[in-house]
C-alpha positions in Angstrom: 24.2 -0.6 -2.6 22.5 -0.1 1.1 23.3 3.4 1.8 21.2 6.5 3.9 18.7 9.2 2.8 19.6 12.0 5.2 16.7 13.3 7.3 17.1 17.0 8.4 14.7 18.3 11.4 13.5 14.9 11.7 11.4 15.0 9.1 11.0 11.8 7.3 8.5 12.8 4.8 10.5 15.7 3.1 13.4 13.5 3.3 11.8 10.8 0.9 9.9 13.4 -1.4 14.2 14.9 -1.6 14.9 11.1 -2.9 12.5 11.3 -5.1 13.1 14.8 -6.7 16.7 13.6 -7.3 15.6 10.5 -9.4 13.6 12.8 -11.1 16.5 15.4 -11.7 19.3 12.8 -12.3 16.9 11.5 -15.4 16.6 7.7 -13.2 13.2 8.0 -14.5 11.2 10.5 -16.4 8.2 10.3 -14.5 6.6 8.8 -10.8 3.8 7.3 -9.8 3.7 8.3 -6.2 0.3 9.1 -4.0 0.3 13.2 -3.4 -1.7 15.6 -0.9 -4.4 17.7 -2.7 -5.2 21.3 -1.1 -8.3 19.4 1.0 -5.8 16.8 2.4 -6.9 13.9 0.5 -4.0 11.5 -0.6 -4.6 10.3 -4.1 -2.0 8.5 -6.8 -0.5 10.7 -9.3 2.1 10.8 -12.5 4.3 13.1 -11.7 6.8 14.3 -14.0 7.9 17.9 -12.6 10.3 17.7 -9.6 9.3 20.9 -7.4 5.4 18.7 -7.6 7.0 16.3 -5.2 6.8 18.7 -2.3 3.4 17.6 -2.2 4.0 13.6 -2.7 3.2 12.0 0.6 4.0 8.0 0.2 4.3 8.0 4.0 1.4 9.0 4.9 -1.1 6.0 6.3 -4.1 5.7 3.9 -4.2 4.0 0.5 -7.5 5.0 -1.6 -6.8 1.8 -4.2 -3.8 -0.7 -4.7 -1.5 1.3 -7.4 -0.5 -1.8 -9.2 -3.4 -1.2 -11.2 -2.4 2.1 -12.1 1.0 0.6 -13.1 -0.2 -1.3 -15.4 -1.4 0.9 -17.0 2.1 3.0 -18.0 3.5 0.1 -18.7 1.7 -2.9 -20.5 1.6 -0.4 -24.0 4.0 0.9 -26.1 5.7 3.8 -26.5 6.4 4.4 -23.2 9.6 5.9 -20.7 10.8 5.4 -17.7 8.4 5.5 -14.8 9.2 4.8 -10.7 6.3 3.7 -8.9 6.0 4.1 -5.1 4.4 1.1 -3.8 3.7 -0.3 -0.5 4.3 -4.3 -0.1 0.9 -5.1 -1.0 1.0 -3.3 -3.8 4.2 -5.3 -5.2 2.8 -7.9 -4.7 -0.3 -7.2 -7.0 2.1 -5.6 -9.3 3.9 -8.8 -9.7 0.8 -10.7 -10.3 -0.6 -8.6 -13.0 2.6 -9.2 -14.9 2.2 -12.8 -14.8 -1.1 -12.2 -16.5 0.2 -9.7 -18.7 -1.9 -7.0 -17.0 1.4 -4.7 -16.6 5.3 -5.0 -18.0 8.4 -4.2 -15.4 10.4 -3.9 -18.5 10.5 -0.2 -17.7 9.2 0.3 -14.5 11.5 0.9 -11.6 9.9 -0.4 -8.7 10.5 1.9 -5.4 9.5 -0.5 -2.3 8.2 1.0 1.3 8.0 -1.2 4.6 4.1 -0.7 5.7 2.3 -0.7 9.2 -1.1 -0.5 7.5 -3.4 2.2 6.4 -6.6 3.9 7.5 -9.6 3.4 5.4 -10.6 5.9 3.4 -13.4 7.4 5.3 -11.7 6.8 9.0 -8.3 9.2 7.3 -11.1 11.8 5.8 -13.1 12.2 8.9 -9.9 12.9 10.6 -9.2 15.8 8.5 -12.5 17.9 9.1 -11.9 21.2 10.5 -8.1 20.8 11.1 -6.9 22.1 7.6 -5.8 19.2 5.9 -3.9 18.2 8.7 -5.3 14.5 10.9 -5.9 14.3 13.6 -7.7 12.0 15.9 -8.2 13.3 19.3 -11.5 12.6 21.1 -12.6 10.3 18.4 -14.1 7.5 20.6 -12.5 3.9 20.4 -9.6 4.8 18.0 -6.5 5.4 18.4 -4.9 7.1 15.3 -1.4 7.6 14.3 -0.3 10.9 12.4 2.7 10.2 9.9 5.5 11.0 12.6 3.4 9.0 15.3 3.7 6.2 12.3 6.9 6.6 11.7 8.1 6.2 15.1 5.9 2.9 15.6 7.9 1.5 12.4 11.1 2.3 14.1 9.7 0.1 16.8 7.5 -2.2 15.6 5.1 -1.7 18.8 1.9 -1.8 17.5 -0.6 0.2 19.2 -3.8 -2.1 21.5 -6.1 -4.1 19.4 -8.9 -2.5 21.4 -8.1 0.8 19.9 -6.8 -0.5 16.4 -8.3 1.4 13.4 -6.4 -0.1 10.4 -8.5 -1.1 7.7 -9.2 -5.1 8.3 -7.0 -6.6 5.8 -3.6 -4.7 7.0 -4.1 -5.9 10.8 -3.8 -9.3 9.5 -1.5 -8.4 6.7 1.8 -11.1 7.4 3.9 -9.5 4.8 4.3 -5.5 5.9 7.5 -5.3 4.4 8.9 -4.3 1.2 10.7 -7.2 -0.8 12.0 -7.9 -4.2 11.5 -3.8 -5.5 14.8 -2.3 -7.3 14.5 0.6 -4.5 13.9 0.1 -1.2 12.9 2.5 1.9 13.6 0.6 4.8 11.4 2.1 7.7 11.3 -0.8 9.7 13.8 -0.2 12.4 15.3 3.0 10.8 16.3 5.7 13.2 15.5 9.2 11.3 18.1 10.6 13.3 20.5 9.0 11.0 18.4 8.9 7.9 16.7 6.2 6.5 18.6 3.2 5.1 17.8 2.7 1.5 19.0 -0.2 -0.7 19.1 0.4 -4.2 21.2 -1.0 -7.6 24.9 0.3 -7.6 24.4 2.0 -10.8 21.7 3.9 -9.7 23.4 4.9 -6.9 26.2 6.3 -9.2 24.0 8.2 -11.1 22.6 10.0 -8.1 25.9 10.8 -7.6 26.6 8.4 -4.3 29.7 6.1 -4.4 29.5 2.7 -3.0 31.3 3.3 0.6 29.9 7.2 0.8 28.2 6.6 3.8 27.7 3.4 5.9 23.9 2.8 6.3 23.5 0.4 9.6 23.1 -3.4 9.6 19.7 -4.7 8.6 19.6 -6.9 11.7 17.4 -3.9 13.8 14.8 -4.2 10.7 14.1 -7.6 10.6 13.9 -7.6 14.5 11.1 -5.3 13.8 9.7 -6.9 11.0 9.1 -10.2 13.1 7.8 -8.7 15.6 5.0 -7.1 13.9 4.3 -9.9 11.7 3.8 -12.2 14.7 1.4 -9.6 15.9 -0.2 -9.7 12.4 -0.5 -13.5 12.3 -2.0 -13.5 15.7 -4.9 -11.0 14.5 -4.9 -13.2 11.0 -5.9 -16.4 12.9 -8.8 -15.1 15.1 -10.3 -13.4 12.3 -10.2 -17.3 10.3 -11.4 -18.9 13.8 -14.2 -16.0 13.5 -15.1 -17.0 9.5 -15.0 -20.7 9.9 -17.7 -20.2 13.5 -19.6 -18.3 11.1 -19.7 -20.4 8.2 -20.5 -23.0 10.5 -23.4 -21.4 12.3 -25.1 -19.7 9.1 -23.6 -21.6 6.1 -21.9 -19.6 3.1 -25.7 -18.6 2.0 -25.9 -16.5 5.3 -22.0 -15.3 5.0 -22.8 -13.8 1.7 -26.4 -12.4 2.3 -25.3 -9.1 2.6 -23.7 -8.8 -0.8 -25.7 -6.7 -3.2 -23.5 -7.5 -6.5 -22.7 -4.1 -7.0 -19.6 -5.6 -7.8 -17.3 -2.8 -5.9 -14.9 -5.4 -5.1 -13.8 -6.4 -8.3 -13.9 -2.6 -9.3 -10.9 -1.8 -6.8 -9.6 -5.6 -7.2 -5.8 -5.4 -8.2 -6.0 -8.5 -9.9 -9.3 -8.8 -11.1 -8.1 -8.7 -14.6 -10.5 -10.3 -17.2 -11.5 -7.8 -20.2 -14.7 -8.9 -20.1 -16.3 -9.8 -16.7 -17.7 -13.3 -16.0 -19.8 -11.6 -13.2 -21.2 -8.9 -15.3 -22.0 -11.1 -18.2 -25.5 -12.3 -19.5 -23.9 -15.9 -18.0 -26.2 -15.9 -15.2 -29.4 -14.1 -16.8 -31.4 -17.3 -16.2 -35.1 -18.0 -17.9 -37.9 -17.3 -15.4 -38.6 -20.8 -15.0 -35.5 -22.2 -14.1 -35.6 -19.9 -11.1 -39.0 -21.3 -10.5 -37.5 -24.7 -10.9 -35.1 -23.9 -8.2 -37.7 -22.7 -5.8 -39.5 -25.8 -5.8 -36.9 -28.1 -5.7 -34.8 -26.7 -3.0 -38.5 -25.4 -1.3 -36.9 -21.5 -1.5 
């Protein structure tokens, strides 16, 4: 069923957190996974199992702390367990659907609610914007970067015109992210292309739909044909930023070798922490594996001359 979410005084936000209080109400799920405002502004996942708590959910906003498949693993892999929605952008899907395949998480009963995604700040970019403005971003006068509120967002997705690369400020991997937009989920928001003035086209199983109460034909949502406009129009922009940024690698991997490319890393091993699919119990990288004997270091060192 491809049918509208009504969006009264333009505001998208409260129009989705509505969606989500009815899946709530009309027992679709007991409980969602969905990122939520705290009093300081900070957007952080939570489990969510009270309705009237989703005036606070903000899956729109553009900032992502960690990749929620993780998380979904998590209420899923074990049981007993109910019925849980996760909110999850495209990248997070994805992950999602690789920690299944290494039995990392279950979609047995998950119900999978799927957002089209222009990118995210990092964390520290979206926290600085919040200082002295009461929770509320805001980016004016910040030097080289442009920054998009959730309604100046919103009305990019509707347009897929991606602000200048001079001024772009979304964290590295979503500039050259190729796949922004939600596929495969049982829910979908489709913000590519949406006009709010109509509401937001959402496709979702026909069941479902009859349990929220909407019949098949209620309301005619518009032909996909505007979002997939949109959708190749920002991946080609995405593609274009992917390939420099490989062009700019492989120069470097030339020029300094994968020695020099990796100098900087300190094996704190934050990068597996917040890895989605970095699933092994027990850690290669953190094992006594690589705990070598004095003397074969030495051994090294002479061979190689340092």
């Amino acid at each position: 069923m491809r049918t509208l979410i009504p969006v009264e005084d333009n505001d998208t936000q409260a129009a989705v957190q509505g969606f989500l209080k009815k899946l709530l109400q009309a027992d679709v799920v007991d409980a969602l996974l969905v990122p939520m405002k705290t009093p300081q502004g900070a957007i952080t996942p939570a489990l969510v199992a009270e309705a009237d708590l989703l005036e606070h959910a903000s899956p729109l906003t553009p900032v992502m702390g960690l990749n929620a498949a993780r998380l979904a693993g998590r209420v899923s892999i074990r049981e007993p367990r109910e019925r849980v929605g996760v909110v999850l952008r495209p990248c997070e899907l994805r992950a999602l659907v690789e920690l299944v395949k290494l039995q990392q998480a279950s979609l047995e009963d998950l119900v999978t609610i799927g957002l089209d995604c222009l990118g995210t700040y990092d964390v520290p970019v979206y926290v600085a914007s919040l200082e002295g403005q009461g929770g509320r971003p805001n980016f004016v006068g910040r030097p080289n970067f442009v920054g998009l509120d959730t309604a100046a967002y919103l009305a990019t997705a509707q347009s897929g015109d991606l602000i200048p690369q001079e001024g772009y400020a979304f964290r590295e991997g979503c500039q050259m992210c190729e796949k922004p937009h939600s596929e495969g989920a049982d829910v979908t928001l489709e913000l590519f292309g949406c006009d709010p003035v109509h509401g937001i086209p959402v496709s979702l199983p026909d069941e479902m739909g009859q349990q929220l109460g909407w019949a098949p034909t209620e309301i005619d949502a518009p032909q996909p044909s505007r979002r997939l406009q949109v959708i190749e129009k920002v991946t080609e922009a995405r593609t274009a930023v992917r390939d420099e940024r490989f062009s700019r690698i492989r120069g470097r991997l030339d020029e300094e070798g994968i020695e020099g490319v990796f100098a900087s890393c300190i094996r704190c091993h934050n990068c597996m922490t917040v890895c989605p699919i970095c699933y092994c119990k027990t850690c290669l990288f953190k094992s006594q594996v690589f705990d070598h004997e004095p003397m074969q270091y030495m051994n090294w060192a002479r061979r190689k001359g340092a």
